[in-house]
C-alpha positions as CSV (number, residue, x, y, z in Angstrom):
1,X,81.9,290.9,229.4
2,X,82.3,288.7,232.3
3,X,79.6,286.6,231.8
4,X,81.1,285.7,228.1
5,X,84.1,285.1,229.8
6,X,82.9,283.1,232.8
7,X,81.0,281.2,229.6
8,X,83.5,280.5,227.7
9,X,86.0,279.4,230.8
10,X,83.3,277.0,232.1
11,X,82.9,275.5,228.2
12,X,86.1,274.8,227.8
13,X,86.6,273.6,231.3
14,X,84.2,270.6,230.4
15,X,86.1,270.2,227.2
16,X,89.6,269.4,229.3
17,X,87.5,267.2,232.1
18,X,85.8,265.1,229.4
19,X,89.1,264.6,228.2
20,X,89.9,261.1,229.8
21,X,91.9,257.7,228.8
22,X,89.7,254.6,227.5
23,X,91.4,252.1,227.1
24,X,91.7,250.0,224.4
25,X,90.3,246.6,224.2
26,X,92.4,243.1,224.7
27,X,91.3,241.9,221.0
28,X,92.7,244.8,219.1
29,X,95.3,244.1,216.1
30,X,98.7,244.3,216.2
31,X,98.7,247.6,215.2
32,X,96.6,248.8,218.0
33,X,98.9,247.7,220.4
34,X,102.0,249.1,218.7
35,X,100.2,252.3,219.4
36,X,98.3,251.8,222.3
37,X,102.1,251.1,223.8
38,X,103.9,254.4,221.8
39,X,100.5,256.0,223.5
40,X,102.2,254.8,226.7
41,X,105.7,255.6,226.3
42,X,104.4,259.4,225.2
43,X,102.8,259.1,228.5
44,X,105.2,258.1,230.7
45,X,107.3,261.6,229.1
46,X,104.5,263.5,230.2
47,X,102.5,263.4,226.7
48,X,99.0,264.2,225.9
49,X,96.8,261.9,224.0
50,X,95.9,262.8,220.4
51,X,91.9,263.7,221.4
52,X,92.7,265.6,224.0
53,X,95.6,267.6,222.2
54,X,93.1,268.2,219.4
55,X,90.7,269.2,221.8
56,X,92.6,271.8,223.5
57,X,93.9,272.8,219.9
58,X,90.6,273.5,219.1
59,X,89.4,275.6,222.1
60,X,92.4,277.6,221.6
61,X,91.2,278.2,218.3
62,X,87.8,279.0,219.5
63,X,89.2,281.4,222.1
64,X,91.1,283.1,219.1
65,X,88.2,283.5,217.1
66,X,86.5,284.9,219.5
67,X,89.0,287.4,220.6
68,X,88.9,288.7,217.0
69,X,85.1,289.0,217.0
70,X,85.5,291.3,220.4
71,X,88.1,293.1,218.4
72,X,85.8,293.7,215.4
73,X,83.3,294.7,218.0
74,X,85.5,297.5,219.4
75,X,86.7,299.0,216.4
76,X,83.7,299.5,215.3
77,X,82.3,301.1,218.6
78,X,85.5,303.1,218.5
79,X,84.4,304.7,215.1
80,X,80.5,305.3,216.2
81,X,82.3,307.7,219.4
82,X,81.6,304.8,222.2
83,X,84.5,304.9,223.7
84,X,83.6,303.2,227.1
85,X,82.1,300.7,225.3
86,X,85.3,300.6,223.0
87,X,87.6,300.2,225.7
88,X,85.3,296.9,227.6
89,X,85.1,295.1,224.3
90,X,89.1,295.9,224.0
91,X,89.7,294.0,227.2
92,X,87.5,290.9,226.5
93,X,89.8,290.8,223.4
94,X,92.7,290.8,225.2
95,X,91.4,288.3,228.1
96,X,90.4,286.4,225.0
97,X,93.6,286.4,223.6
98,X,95.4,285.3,226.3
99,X,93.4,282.5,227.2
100,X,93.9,281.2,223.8
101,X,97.6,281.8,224.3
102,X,97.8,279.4,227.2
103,X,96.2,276.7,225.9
104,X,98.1,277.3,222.8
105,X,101.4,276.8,225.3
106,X,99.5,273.7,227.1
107,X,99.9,272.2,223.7
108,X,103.2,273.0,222.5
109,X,104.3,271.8,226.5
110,X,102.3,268.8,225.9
111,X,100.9,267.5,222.8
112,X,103.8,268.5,220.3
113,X,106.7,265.5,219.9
């Protein structure tokens, strides 16, 4: 169980990091810049950009699904008798489920306008 975990924290810890700013380039169209300087302003109020809010929308999502797989997993050891078993795969779903909870707040802090 920790090993999934420690996996799944180390995955979606390079998801965050990779999550940097390029800039755009100085020949862009008018358009470009309108956002590239709302991009700014969001910023400056302590906004996420749009990739990296959909990237830590979608390891919150990943973290869900995964906490419902561990779920799945323990109710059906639960029904064989394996309760010890039952009980470990019950607390990766709930570690599970919490991580997907904060990053689910992470975006409604930042990401949401």
């Amino acid at each position: 169980m920790r090993k999934k975990i420690s996996l799944l924290l180390l995955l979606s810890t390079s998801l965050v990091i990779s999550a940097d700013h390029h800039p755009l380039n100085d020949d862009k169209s008018n358009k470009e810049t309108k956002k590239m300087e709302m991009e700014m302003e969001m910023e400056k109020r302590g906004m996420w950009k749009a990739e990296d809010c959909k990237k830590i929308s979608q390891t919150s999502g990943a973290y869900l699904y995964f906490s419902g797989e561990a779920f799945k997993k323990r109710s059906s050891l639960e029904k064989d008798g394996n309760q010890i078993d039952a009980e470990k795969a019950f607390s990766e779903a709930r570690a599970l489920a919490e991580l997907a909870a904060n990053f689910a707040k992470n975006f409604e802090a930042y990401c949401k306008k």
